[in-house]
C-alpha positions as CSV (number, residue, x, y, z in Angstrom):
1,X,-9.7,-7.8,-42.4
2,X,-7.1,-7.6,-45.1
3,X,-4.8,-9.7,-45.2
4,X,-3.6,-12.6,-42.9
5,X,0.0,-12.7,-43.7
6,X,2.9,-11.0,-41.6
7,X,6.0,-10.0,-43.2
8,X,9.0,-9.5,-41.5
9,X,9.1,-6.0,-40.7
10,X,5.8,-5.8,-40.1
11,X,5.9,-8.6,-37.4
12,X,8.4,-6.5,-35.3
13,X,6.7,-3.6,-35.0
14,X,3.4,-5.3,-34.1
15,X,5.8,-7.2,-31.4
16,X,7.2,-3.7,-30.4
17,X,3.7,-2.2,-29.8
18,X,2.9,-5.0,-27.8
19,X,5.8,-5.2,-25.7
20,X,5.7,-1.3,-25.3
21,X,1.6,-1.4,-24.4
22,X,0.6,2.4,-23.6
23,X,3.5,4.0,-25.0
24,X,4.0,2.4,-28.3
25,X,4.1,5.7,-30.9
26,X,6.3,6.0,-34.1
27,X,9.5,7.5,-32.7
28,X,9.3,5.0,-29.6
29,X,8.8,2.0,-32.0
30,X,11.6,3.2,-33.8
31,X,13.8,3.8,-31.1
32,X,13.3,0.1,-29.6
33,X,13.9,-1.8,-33.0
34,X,17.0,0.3,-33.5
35,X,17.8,-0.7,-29.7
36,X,17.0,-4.1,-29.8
37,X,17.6,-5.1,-33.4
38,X,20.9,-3.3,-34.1
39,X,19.3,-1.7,-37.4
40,X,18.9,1.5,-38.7
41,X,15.0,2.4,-38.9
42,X,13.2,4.7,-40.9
43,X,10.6,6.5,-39.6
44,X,8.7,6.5,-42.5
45,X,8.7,3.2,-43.0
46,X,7.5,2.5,-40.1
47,X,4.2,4.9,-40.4
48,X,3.8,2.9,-43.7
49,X,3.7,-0.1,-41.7
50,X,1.4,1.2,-38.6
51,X,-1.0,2.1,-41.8
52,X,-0.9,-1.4,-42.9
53,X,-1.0,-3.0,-39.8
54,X,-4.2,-0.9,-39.3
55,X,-6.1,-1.4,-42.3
56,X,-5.5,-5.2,-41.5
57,X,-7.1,-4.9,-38.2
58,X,-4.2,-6.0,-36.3
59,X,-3.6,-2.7,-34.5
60,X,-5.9,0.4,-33.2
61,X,-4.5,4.0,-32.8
62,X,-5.6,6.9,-30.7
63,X,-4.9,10.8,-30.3
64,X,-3.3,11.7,-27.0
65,X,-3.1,14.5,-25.2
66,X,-1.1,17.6,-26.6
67,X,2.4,18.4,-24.4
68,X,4.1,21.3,-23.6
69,X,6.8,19.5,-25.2
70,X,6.1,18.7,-28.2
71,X,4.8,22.4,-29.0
72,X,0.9,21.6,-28.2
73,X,1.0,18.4,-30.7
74,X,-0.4,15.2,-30.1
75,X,1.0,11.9,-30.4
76,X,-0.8,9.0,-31.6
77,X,-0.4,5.7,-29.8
78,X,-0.9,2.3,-30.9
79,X,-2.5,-0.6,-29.6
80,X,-2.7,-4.5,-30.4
81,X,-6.1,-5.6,-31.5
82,X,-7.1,-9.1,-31.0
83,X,-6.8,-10.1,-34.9
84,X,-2.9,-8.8,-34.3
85,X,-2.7,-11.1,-31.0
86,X,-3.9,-13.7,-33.2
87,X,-1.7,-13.0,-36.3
88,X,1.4,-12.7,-33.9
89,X,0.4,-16.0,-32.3
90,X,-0.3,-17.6,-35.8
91,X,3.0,-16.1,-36.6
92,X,5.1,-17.7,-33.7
93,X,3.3,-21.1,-34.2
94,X,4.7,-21.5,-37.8
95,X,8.0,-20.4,-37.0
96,X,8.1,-22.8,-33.9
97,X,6.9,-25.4,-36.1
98,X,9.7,-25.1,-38.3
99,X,12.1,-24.8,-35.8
100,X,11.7,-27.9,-34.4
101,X,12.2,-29.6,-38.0
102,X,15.8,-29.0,-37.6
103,X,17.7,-31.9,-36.6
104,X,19.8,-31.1,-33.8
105,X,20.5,-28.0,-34.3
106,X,22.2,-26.0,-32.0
107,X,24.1,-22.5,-32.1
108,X,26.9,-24.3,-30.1
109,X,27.8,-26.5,-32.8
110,X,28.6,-23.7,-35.2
């Protein structure tokens, strides 16, 4: 595995693949950051980062069946793997860790 470290971007798209489980393919990945994080995303940067979450380990992709719909072409899904469970959960430890350093902090108060 290469690699240990998340970065940013990389973290939500592993956290959009695992929230979408069986459908989680580069436009829908996209589409849901866009959604949910109120961002523009780049398709190509997100390939860029399936291929790096890959080549870590931390996700698994497979051909599926060719549609009608999409002209006879095949899209190619992405799964979690255990190491990206792990790294996700390594992930949300240190930022939960750090979170709690902050003396009362509270969104209220701003």
């Amino acid at each position: 595995m290469k690699g240990t470290n998340l970065g940013e971007f990389e973290e939500l798209v592993l956290l959009t693949i695992a929230a979408l489980v069986n459908d989680a393919y580069s436009v829908g990945i996209c589409d849901e950051l866009e959604k949910r994080t109120g961002r523009a995303v780049k398709l190509g940067v997100v390939h860029a980062v399936l291929n790096r979450l890959e080549e870590k380990g931390y996700v698994k992709s497979a051909l599926g069946e060719a549609t009608s719909v999409r002209g006879g072409k095949r899209k190619r899904f992405y799964t979690i793997t255990s190491a990206g469970k792990a790294a996700l959960l390594k992930s949300k430890e240190v930022r939960d860790q750090l979170w709690s350093l902050i003396p009362d902090f509270s969104l209220k108060n701003i």
